[in-house]
Structures are given as C-alpha cells and as structure tokens.
PDB file of the backbone (N, CA, C, O) and the ligand in Angstrom, with CONECT records:
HET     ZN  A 101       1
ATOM      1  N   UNK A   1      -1.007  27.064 -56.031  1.00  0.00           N
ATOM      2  CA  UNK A   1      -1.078  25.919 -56.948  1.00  0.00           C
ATOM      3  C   UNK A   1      -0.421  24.706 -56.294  1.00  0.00           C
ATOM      4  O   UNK A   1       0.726  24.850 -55.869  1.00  0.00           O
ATOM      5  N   UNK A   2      -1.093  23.403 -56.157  1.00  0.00           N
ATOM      6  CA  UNK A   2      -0.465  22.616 -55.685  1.00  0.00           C
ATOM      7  C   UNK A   2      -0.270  21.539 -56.601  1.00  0.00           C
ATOM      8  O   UNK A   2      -1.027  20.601 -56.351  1.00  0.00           O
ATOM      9  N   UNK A   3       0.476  21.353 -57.563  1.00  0.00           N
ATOM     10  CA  UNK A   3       0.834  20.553 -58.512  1.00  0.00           C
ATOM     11  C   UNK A   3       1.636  19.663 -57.432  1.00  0.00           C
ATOM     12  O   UNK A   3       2.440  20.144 -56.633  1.00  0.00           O
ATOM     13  N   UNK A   4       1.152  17.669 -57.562  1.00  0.00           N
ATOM     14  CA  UNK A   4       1.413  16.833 -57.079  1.00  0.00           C
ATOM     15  C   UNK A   4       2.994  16.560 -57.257  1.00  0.00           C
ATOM     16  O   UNK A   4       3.225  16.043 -58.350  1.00  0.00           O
ATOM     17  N   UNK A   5       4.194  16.785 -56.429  1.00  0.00           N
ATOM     18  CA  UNK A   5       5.028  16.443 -56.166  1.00  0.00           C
ATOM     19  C   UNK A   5       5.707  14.911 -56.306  1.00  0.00           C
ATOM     20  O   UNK A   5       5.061  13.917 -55.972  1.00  0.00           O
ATOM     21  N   UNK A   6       6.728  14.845 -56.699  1.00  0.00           N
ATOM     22  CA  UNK A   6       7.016  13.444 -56.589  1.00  0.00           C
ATOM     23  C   UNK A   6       8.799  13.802 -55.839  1.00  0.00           C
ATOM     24  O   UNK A   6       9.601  14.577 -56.360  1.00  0.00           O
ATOM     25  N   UNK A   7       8.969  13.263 -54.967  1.00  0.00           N
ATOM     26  CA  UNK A   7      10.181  13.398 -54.398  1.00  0.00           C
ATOM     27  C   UNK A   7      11.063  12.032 -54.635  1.00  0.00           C
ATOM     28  O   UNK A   7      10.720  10.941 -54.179  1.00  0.00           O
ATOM     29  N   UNK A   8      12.637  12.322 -55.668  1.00  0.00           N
ATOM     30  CA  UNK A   8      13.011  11.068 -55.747  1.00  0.00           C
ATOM     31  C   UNK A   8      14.487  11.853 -54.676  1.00  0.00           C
ATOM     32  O   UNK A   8      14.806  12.968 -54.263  1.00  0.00           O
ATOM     33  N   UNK A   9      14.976  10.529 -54.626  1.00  0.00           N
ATOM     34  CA  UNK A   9      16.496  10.389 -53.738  1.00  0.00           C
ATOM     35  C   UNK A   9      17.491   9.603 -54.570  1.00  0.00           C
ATOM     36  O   UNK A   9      17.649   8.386 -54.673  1.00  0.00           O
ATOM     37  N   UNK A  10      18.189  10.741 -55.201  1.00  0.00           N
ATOM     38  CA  UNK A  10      19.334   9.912 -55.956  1.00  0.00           C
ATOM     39  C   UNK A  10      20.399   9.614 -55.294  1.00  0.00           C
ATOM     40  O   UNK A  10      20.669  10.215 -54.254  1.00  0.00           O
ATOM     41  N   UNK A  11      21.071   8.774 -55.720  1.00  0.00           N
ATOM     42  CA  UNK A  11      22.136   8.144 -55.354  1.00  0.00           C
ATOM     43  C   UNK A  11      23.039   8.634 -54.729  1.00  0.00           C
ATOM     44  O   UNK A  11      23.603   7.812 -54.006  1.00  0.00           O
ATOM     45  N   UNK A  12      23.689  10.280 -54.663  1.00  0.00           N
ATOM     46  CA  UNK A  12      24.576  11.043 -53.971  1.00  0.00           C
ATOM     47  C   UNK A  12      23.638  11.644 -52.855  1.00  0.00           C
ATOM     48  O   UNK A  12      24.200  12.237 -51.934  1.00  0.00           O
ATOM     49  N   UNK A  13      22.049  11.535 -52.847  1.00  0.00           N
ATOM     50  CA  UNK A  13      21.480  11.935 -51.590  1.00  0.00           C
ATOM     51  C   UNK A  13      20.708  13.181 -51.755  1.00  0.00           C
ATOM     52  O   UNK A  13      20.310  13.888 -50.829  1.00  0.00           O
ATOM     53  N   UNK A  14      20.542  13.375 -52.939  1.00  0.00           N
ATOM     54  CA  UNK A  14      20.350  15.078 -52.999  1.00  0.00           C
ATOM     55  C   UNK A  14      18.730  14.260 -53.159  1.00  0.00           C
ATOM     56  O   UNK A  14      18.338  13.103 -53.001  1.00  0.00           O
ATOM     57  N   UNK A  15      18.057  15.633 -53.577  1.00  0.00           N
ATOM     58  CA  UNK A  15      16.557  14.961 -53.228  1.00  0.00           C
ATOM     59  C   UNK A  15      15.785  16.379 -54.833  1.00  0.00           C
ATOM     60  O   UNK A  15      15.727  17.603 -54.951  1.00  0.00           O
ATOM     61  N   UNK A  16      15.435  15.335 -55.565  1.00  0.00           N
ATOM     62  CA  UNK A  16      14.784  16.522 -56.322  1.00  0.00           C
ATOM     63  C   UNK A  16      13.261  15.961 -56.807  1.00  0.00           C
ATOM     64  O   UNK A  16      12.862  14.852 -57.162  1.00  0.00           O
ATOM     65  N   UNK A  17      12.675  17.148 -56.662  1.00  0.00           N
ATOM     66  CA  UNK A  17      11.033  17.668 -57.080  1.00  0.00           C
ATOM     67  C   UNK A  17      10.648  17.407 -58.112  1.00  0.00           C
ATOM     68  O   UNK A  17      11.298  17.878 -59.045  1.00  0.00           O
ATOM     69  N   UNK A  18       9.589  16.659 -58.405  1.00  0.00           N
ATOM     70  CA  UNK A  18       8.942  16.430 -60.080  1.00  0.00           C
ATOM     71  C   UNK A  18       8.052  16.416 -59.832  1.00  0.00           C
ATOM     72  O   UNK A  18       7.535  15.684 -58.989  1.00  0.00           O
ATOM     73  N   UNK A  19       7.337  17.582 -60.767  1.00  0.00           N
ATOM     74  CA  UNK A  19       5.635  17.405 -60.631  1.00  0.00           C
ATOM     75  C   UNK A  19       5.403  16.439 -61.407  1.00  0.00           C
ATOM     76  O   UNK A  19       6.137  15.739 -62.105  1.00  0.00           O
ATOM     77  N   UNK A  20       4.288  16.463 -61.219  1.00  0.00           N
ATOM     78  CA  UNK A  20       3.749  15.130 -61.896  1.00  0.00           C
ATOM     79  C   UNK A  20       3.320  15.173 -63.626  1.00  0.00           C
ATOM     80  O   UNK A  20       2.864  14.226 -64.266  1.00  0.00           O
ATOM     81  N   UNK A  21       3.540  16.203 -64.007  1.00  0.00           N
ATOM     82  CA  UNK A  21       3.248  16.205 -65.313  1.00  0.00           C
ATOM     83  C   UNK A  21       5.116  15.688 -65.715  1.00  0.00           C
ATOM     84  O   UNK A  21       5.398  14.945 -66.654  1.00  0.00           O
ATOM     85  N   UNK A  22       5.782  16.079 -65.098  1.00  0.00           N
ATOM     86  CA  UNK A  22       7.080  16.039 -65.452  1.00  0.00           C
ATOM     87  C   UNK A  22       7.571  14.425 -65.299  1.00  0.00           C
ATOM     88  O   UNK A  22       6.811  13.504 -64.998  1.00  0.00           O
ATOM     89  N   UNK A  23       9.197  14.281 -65.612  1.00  0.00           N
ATOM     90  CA  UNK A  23       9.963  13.047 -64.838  1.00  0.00           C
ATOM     91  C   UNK A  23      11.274  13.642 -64.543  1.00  0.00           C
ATOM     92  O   UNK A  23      11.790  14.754 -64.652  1.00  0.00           O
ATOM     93  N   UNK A  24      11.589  12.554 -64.155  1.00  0.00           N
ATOM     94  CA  UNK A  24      13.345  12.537 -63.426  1.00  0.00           C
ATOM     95  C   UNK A  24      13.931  11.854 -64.925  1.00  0.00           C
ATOM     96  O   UNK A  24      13.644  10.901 -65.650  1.00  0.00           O
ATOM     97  N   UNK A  25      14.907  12.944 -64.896  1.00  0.00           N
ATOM     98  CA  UNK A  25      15.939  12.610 -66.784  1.00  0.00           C
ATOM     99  C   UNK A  25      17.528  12.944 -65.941  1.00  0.00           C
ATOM    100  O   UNK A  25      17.828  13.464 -64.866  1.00  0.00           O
ATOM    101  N   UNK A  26      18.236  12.380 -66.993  1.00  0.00           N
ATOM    102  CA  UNK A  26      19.585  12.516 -65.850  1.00  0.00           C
ATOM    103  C   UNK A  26      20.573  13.056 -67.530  1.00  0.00           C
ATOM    104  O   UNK A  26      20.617  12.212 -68.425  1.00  0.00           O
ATOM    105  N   UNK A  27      21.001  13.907 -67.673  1.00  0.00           N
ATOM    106  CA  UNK A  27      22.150  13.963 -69.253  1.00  0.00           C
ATOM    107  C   UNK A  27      22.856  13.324 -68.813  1.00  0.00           C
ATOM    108  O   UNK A  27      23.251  13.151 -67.660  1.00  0.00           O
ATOM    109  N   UNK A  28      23.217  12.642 -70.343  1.00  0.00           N
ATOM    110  CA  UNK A  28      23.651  11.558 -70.831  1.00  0.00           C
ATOM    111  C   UNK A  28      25.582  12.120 -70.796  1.00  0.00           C
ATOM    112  O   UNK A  28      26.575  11.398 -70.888  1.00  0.00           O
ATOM    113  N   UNK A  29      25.498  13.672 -70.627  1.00  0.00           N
ATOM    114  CA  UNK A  29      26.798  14.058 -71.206  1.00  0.00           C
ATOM    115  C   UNK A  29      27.874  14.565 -70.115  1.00  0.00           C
ATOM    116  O   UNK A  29      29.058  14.244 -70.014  1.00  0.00           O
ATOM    117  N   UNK A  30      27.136  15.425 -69.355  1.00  0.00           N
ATOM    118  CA  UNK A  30      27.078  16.023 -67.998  1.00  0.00           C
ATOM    119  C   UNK A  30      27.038  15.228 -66.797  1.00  0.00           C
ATOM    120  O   UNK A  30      27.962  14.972 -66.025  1.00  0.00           O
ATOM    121  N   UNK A  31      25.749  14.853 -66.752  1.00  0.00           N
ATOM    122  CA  UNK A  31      25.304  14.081 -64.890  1.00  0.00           C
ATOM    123  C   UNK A  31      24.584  15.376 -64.759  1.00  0.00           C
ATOM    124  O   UNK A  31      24.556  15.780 -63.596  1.00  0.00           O
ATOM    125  N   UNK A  32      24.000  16.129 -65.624  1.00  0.00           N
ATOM    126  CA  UNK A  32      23.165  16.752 -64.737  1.00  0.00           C
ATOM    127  C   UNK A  32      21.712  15.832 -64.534  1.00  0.00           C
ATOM    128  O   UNK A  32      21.140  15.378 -65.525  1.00  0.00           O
ATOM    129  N   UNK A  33      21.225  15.627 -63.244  1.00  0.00           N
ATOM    130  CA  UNK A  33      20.123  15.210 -63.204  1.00  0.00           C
ATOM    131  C   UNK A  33      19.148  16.435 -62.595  1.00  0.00           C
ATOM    132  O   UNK A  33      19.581  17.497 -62.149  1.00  0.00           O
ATOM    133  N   UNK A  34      17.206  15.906 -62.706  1.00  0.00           N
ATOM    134  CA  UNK A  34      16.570  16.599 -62.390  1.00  0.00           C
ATOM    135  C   UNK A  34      14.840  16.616 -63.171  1.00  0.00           C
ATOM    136  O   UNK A  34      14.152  15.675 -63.567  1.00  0.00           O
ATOM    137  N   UNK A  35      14.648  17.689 -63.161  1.00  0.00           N
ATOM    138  CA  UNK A  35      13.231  16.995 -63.483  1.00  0.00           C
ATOM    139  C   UNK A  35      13.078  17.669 -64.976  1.00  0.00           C
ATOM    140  O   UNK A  35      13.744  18.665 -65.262  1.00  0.00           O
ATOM    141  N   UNK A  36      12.196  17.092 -65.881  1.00  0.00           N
ATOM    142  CA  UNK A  36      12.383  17.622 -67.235  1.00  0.00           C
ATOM    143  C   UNK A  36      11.833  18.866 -67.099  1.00  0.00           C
ATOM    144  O   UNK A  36      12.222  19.747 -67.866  1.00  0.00           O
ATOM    145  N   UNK A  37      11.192  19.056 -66.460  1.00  0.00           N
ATOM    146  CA  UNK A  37      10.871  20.665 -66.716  1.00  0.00           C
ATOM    147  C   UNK A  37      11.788  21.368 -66.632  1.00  0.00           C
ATOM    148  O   UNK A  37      11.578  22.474 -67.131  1.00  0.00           O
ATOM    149  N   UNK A  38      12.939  21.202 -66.131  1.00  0.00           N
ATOM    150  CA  UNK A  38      14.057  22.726 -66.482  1.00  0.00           C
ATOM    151  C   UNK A  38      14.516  22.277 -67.787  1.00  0.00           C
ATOM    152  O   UNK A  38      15.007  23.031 -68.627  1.00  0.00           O
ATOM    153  N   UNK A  39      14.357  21.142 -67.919  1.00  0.00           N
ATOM    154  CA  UNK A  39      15.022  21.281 -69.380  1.00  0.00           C
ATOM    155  C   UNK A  39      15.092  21.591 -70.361  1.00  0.00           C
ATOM    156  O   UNK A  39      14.126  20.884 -70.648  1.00  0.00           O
ATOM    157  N   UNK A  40      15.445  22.216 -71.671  1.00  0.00           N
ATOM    158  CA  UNK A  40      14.479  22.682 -72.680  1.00  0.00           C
ATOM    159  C   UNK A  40      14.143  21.260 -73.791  1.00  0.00           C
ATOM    160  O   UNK A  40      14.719  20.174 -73.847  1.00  0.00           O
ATOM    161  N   UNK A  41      13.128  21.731 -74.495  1.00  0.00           N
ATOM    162  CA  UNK A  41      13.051  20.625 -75.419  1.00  0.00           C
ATOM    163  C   UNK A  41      13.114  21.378 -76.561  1.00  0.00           C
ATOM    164  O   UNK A  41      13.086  22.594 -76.747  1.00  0.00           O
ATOM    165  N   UNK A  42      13.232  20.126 -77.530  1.00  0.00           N
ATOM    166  CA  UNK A  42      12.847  20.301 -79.047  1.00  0.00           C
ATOM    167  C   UNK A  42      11.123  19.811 -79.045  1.00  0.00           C
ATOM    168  O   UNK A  42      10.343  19.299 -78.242  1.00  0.00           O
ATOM    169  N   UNK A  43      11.088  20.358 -80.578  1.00  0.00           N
ATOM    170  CA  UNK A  43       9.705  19.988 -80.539  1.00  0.00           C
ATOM    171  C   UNK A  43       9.278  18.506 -80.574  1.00  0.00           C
ATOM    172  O   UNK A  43       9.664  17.540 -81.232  1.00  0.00           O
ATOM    173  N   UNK A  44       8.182  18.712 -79.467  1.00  0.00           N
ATOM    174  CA  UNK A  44       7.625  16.958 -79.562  1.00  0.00           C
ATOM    175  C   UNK A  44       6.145  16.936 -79.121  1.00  0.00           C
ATOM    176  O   UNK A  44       5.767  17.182 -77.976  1.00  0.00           O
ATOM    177  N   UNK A  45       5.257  16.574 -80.292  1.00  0.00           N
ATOM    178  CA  UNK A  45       3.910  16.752 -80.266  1.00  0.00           C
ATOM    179  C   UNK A  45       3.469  15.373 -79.246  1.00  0.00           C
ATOM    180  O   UNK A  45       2.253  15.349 -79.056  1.00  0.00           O
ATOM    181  N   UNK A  46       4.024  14.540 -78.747  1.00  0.00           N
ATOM    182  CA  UNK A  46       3.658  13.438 -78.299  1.00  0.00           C
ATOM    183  C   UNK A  46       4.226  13.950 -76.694  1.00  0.00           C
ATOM    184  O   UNK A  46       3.495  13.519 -75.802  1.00  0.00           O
ATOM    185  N   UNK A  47       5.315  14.729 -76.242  1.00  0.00           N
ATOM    186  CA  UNK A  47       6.003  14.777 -74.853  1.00  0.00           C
ATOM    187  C   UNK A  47       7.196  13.705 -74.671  1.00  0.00           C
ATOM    188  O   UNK A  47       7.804  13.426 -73.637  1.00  0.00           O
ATOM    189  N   UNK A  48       7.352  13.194 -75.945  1.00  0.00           N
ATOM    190  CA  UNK A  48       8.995  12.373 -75.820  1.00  0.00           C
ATOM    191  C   UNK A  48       9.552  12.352 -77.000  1.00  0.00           C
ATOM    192  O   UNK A  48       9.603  11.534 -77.919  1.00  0.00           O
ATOM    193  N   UNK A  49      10.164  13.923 -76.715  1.00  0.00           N
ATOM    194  CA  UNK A  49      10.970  14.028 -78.153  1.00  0.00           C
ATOM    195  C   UNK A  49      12.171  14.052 -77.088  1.00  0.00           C
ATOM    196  O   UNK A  49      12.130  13.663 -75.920  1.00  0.00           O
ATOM    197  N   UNK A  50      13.490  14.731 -77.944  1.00  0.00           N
ATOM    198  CA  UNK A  50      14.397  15.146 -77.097  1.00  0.00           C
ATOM    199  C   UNK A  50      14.224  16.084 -76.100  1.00  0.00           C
ATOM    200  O   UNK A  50      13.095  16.575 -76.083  1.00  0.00           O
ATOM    201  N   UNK A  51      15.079  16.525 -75.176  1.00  0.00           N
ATOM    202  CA  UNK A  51      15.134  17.402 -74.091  1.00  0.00           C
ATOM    203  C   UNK A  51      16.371  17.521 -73.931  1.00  0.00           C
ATOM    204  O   UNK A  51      17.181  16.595 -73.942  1.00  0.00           O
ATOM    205  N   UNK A  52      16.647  18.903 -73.737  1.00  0.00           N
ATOM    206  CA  UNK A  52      17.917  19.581 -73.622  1.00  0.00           C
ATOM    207  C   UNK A  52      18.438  19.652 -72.380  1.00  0.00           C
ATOM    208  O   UNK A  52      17.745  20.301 -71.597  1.00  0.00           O
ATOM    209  N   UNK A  53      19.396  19.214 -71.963  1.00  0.00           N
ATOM    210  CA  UNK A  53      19.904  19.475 -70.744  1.00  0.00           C
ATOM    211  C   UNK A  53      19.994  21.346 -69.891  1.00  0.00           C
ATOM    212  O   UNK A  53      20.632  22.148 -70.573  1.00  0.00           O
ATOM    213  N   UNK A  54      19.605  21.714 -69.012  1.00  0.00           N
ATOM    214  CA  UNK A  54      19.902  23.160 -68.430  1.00  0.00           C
ATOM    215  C   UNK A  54      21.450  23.519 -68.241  1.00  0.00           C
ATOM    216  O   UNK A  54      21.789  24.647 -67.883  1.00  0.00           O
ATOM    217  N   UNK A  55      22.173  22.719 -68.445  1.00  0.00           N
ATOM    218  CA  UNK A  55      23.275  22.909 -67.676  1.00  0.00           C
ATOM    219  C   UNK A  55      24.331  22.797 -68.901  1.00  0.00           C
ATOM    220  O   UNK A  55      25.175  23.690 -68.823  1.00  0.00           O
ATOM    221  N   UNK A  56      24.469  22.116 -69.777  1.00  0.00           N
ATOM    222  CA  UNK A  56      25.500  22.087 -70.676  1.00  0.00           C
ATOM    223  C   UNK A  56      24.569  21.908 -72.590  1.00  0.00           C
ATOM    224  O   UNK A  56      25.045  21.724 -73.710  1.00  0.00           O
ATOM    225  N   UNK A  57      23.567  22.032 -72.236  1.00  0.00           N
ATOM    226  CA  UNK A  57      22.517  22.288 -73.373  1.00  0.00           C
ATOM    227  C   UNK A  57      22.969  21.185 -74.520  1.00  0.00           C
ATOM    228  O   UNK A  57      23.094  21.373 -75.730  1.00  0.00           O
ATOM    229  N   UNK A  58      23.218  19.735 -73.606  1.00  0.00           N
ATOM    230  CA  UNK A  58      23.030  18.847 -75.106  1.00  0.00           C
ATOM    231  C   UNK A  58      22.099  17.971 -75.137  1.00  0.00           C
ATOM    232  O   UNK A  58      21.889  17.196 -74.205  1.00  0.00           O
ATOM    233  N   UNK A  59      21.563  17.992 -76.012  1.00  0.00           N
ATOM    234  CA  UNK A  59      20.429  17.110 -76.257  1.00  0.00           C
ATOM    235  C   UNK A  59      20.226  15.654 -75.592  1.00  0.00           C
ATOM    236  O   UNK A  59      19.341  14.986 -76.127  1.00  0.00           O
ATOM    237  N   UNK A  60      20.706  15.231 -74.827  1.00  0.00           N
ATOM    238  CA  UNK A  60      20.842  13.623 -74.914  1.00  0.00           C
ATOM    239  C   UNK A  60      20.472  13.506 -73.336  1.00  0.00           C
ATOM    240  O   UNK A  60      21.280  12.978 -72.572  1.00  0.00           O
ATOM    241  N   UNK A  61      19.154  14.042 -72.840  1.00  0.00           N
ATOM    242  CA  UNK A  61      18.987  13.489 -70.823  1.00  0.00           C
ATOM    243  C   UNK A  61      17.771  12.380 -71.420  1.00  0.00           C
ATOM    244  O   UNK A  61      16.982  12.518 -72.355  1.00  0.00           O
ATOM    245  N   UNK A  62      18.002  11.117 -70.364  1.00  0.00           N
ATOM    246  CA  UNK A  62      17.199  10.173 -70.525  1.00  0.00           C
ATOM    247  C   UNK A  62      16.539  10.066 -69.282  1.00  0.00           C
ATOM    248  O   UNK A  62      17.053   9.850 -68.185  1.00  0.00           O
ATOM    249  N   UNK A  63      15.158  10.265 -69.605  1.00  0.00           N
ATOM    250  CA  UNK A  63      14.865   9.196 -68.251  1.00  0.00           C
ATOM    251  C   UNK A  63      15.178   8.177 -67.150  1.00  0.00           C
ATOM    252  O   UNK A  63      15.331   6.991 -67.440  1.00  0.00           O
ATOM    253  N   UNK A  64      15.292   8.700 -65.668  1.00  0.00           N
ATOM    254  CA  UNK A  64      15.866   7.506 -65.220  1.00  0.00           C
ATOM    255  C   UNK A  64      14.997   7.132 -63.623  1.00  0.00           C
ATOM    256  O   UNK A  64      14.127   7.804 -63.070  1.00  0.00           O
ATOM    257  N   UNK A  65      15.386   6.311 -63.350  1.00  0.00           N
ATOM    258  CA  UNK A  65      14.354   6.158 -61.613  1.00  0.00           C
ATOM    259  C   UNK A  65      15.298   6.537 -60.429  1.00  0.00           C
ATOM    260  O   UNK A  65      16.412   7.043 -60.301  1.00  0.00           O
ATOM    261  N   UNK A  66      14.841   6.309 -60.057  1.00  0.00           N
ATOM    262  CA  UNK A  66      15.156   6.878 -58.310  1.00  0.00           C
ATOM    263  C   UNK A  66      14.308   6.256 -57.612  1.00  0.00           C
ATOM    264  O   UNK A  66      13.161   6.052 -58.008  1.00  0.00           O
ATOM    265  N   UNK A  67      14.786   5.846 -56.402  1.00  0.00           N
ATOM    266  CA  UNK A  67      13.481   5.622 -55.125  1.00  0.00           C
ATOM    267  C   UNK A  67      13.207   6.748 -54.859  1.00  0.00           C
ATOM    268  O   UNK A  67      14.101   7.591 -54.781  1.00  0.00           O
ATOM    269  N   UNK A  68      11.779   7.089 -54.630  1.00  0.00           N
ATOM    270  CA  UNK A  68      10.743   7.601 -54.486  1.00  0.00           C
ATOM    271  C   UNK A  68      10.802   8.113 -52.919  1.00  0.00           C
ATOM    272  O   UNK A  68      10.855   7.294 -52.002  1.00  0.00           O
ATOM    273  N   UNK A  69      10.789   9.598 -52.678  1.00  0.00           N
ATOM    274  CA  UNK A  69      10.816   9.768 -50.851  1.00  0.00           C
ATOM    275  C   UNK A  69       9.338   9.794 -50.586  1.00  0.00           C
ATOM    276  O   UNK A  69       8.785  10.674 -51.245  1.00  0.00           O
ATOM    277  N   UNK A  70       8.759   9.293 -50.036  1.00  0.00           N
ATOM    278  CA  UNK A  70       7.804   9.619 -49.046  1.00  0.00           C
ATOM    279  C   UNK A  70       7.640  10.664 -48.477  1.00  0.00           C
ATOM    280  O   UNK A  70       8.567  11.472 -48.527  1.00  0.00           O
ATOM    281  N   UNK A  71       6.625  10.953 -47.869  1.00  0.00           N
ATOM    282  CA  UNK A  71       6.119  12.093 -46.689  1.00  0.00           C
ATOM    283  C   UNK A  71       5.920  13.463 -47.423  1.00  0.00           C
ATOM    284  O   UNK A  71       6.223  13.242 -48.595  1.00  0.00           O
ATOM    285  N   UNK A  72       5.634  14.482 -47.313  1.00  0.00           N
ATOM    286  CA  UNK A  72       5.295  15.518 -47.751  1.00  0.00           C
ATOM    287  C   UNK A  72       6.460  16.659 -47.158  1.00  0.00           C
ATOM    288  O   UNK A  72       7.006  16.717 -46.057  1.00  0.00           O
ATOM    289  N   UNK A  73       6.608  17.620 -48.496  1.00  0.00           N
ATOM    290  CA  UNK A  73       7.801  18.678 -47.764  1.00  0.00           C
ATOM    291  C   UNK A  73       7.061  19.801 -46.738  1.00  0.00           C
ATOM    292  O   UNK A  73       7.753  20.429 -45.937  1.00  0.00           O
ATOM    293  N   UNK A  74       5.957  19.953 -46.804  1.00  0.00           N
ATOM    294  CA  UNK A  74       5.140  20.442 -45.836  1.00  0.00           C
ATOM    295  C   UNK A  74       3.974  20.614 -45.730  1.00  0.00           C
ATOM    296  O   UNK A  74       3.294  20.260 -46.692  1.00  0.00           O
ATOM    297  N   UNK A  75       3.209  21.275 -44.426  1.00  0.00           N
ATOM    298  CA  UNK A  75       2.330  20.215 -44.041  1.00  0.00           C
ATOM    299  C   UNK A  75       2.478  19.426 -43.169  1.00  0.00           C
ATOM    300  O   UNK A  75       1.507  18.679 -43.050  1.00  0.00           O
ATOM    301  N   UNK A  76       3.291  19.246 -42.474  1.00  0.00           N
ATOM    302  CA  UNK A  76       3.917  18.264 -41.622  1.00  0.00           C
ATOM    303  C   UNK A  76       3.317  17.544 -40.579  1.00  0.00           C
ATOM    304  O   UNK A  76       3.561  18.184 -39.557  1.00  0.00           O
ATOM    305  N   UNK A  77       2.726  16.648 -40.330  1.00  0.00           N
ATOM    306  CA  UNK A  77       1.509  16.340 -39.434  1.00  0.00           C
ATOM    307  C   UNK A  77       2.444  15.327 -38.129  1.00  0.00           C
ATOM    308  O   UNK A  77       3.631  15.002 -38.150  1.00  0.00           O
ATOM    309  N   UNK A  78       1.660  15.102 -37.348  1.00  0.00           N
ATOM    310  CA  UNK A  78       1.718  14.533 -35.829  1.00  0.00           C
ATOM    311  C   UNK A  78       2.510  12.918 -36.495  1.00  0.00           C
ATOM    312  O   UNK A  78       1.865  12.496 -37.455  1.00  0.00           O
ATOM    313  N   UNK A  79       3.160  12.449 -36.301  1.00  0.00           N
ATOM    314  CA  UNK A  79       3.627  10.938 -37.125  1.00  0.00           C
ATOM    315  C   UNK A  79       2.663  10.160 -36.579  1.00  0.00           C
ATOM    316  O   UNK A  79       2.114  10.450 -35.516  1.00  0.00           O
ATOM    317  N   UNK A  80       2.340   8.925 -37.395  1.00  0.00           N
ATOM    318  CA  UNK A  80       0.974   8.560 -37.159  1.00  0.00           C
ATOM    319  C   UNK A  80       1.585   6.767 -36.925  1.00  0.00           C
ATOM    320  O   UNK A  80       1.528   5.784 -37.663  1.00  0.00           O
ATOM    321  N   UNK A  81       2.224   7.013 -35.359  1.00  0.00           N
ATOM    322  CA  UNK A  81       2.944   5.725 -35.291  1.00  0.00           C
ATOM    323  C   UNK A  81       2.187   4.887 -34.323  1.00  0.00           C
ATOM    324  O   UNK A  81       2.567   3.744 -34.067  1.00  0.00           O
TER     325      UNK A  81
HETATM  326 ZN    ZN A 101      24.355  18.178 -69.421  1.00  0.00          ZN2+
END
C-alpha cells in the first residue's frame, strides 16, 4: 500500500510521517506532536471533531504546520543535479 506520505520537520528536528488522509496536530497539554492518526478521536461525522492525544489521552491536539521535507524515504534515485 502506498498511501502518499507527507514528511514534516519540526522544530527539534525529528521528522514525522502523515499520510495524506491524515495531518500534523501537536497536544495542546503534553507537546506530544504527530500525525492524527495515532490519535484517538471522539466522534466526528465531518473529520474535525476532537482528537485525543496517544500519549497523555487529553482531548485538546490542534493542528499545526511544519515545513514540509522533500524527497522520498525510499526509492532513492541518482540526484538529478
Ligand atoms: Zn498529550
């Protein structure tokens, strides 16, 4: 399955995976950041209800941005300089 990747680079450098159905949410309570899919949700017939944090399970991760990495994690082709 190759669900389209989105690679962001947060601010301490770490680098995390979001498919593309997903986003980058960061709790509001914690700092856990990451992609909403680990997170759990409440119910939301629309896809923006709340979402539960994985890590300290409180309701409150918001959406947030990141610059965006480039290049593919593999696959790795000839650099095309
Ligand atoms: Zn948390």
């Amino acid at each position: 399955m190759a669900d389209d990747l989105t690679r962001y680079r947060l601010p301490d450098g770490e680098i995390v995976e979001v498919a593309a159905r997903y986003y980058l949410c960061k709790c509001q309570k914690c700092g856990w950041t990451g992609s909403s899919e680990e997170c759990g949700s409440s119910v939301s017939l629309d896809g923006d209800g709340d979402i539960s944090c994985p890590e300290c399970y409180h309701a409150d991760c918001e959406e947030i941005d990141a610059p965006i990495v480039k290049g593919r994690k593999e696959g790795r082709r000839h650099a095309a300089a």
